[in-house]
C-alpha positions in Angstrom: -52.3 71.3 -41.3 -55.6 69.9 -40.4 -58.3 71.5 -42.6 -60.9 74.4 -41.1 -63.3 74.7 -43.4 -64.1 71.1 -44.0 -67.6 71.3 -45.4 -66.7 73.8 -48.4 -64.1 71.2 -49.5 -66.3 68.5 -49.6 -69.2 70.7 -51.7 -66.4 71.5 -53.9 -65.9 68.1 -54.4 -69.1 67.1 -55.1 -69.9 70.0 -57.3 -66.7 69.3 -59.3 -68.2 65.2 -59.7 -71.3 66.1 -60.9 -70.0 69.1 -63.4 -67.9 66.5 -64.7 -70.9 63.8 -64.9 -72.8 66.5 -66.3 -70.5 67.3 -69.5 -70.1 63.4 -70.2 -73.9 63.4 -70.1 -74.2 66.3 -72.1 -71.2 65.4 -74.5 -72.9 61.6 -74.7 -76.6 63.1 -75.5 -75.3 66.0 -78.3 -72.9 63.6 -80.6 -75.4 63.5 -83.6 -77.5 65.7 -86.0 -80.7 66.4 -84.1 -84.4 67.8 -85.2 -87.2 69.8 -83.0 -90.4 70.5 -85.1 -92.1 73.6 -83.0 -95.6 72.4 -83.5 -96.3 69.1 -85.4 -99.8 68.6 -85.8 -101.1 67.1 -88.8 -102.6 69.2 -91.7 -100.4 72.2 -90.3 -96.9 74.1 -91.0 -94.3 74.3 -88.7 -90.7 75.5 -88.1 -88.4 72.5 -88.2 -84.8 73.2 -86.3 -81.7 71.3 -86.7 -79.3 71.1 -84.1 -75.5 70.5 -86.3 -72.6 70.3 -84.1 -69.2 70.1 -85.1 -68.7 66.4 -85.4 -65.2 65.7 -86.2 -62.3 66.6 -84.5 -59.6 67.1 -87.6 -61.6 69.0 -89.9 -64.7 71.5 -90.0 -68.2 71.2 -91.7 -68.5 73.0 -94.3 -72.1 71.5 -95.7 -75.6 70.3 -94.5 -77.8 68.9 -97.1 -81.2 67.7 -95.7 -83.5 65.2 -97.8 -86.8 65.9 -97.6 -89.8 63.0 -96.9 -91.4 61.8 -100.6 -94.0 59.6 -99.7 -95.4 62.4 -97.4 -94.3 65.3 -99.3 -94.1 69.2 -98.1 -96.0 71.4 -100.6 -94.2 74.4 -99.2 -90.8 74.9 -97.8 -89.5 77.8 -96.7 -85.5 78.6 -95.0 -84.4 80.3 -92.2 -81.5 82.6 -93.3 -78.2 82.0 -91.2 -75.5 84.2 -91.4 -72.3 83.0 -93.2 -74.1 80.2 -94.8 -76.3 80.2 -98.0 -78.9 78.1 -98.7 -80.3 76.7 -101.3 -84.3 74.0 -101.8 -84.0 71.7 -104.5 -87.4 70.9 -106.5 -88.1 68.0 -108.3 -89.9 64.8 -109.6 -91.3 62.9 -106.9 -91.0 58.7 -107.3 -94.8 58.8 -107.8 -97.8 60.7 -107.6 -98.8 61.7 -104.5 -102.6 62.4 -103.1 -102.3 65.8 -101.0 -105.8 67.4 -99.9 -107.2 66.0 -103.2 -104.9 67.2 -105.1 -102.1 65.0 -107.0 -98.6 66.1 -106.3 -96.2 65.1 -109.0 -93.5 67.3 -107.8 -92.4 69.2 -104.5 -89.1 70.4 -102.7 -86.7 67.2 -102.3 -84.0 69.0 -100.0 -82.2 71.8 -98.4 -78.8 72.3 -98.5 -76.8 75.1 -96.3 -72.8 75.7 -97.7 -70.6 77.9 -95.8 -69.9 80.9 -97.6 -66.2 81.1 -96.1 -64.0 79.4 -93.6 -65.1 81.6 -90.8 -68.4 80.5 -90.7 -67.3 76.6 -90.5 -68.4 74.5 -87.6 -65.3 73.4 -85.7 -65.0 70.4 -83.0 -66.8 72.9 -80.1 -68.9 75.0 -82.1 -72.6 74.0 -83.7 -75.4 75.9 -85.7 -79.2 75.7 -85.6 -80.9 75.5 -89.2 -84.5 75.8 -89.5 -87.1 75.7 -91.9 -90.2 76.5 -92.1 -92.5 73.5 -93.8 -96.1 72.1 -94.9 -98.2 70.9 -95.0 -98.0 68.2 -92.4 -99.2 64.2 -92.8 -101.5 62.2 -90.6 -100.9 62.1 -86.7 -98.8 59.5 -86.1 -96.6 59.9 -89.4 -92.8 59.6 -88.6 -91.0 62.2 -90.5 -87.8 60.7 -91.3 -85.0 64.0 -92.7 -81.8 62.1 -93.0 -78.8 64.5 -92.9 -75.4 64.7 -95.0 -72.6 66.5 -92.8 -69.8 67.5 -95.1 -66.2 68.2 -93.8 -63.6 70.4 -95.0 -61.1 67.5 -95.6 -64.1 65.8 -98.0 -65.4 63.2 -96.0 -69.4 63.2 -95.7 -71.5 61.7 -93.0 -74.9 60.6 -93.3 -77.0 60.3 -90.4 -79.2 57.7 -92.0 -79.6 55.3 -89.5 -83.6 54.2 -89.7 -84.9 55.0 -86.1 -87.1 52.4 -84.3 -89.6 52.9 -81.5 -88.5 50.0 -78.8 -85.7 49.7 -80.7 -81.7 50.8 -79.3 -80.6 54.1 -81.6 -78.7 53.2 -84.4 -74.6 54.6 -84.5 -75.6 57.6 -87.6 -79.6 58.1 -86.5 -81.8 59.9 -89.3 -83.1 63.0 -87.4 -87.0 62.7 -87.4 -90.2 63.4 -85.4 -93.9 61.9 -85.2 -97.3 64.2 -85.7 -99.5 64.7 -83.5 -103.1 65.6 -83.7 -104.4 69.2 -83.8 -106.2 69.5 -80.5 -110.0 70.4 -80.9 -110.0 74.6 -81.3 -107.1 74.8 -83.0 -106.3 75.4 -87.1 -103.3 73.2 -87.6 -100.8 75.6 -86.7 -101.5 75.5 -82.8 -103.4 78.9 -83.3 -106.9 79.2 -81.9 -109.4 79.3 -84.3 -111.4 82.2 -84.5 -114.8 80.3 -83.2 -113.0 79.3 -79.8 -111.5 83.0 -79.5 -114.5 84.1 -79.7 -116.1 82.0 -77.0 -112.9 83.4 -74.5 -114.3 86.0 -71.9 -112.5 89.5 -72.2 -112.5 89.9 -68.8 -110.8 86.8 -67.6 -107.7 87.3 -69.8 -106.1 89.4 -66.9 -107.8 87.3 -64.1 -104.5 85.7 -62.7 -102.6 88.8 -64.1 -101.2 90.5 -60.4 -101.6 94.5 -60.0 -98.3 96.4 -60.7 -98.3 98.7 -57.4 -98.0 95.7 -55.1 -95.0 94.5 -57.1 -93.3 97.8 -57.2 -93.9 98.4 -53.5 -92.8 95.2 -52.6 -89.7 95.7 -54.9 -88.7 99.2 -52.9 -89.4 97.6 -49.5 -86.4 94.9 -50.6 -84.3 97.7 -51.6 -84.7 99.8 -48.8 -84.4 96.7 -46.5 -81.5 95.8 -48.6 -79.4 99.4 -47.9 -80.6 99.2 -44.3 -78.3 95.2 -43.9 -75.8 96.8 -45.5 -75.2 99.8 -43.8 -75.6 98.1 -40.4 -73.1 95.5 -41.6 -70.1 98.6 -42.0 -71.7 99.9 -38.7 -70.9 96.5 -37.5 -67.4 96.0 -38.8 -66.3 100.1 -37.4 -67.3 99.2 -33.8 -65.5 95.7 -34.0 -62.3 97.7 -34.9 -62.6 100.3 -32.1 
């Protein structure tokens, strides 16, 4: 029987291409350990997210341990809590003496490691888990801050995502999850705050300049309802005199 409604057919074909070109993008794009620092610029803290997923296909992770940068050394460290995992910073000896501010740094947090507290809370094949710390204080713009990653799996393997990452350069099979500082733009503290000098110089009046009135949204919000019931009543209106 010859097809009526060609046109739907083919849009259904073509929406179920791309869907599929879509996953293998998305599956392609998400096979490794990846880190999003919120606001990088140097001299500031930040919150520092790690995208985990699943990984393996026969066995769940049950461990993330994160090494943390010596030659450019956090001072502070702070973790996110996630439920069904504990977490635990490690302190110790740096190499060698680091400069920080003026200050030698001997010692500072060396890594973070999150443990599942039971097999519920396991990453499987289709699952993965944000973890995020809060860190400073950050190096120089233009500092690449390299957090290699050790996934543990339930049947004991481990797999480090290691790989050094090079600008220009393909990405490596296991890449080291890492980010590059930026510079704290002029009027801002190092956190992507304004300072309180270039607050000071913002007009009161123009922070609702662009800001639209609420009574022409809510009259223009009942004008679409009312001219919503009105197409839809006319529509059963429609369909009773059809029938008669």
């Amino acid at each position: 029987m010859k097809n009526k409604f060609p046109f739907p057919s083919k849009a259904s074909a073509v929406g179920a291409a791309t869907a599929t070109l879509m996953t293998l993008g998305i599956g392609a794009a998400s096979a490794h350990v990846s880190v999003t620092p919120v606001a990088p610029a140097e001299g500031g803290s930040t919150e520092v997210i790690f995208r985990v997923p699943g990984e393996s296909k026969t066995a769940a992770t049950t461990k993330i341990r994160v090494d943390l940068p010596t030659a450019t050394p956090f001072t502070s460290v702070r973790v996110k809590p996630v439920p069904g995992w504990s977490a635990e910073v490690v302190r110790g000896q740096l190499p060698q003496p680091v400069t920080v501010d003026g200050a030698t740094i001997t010692e500072a947090p060396l890594s973070v490691t999150w443990t599942a507290s039971d097999t519920a809370s396991e990453l499987t094949a289709d699952q993965y888990q944000m973890f995020s710390v809060y860190v400073g204080r950050l190096p120089k713009s233009g500092t690449m801050v390299t957090l290699p990653v050790a996934q543990s799996y339930s049947d004991g393997s481990v797999r480090n995502w290691d790989d050094p990452v090079v600008d220009g350069q393909a990405e490596p099979q296991d890449p080291a999850p890492s980010f590059v500082t930026t510079a704290a733009e002029q009027g801002e503290d190092g956190h992507g705050s304004p300072t309180a000098a270039n607050q000071a110089t913002v007009p009161v009046a123009a922070v609702n300049t662009d800001a639209p009135a609420a009574g022409p949204i809510w009259a223009a919000l009942a004008a679409g309802l009312v001219g919503l019931a009105a197409g839809v009543a006319a529509f059963f209106r429609a369909g009773r005199t059809k029938k008669s």
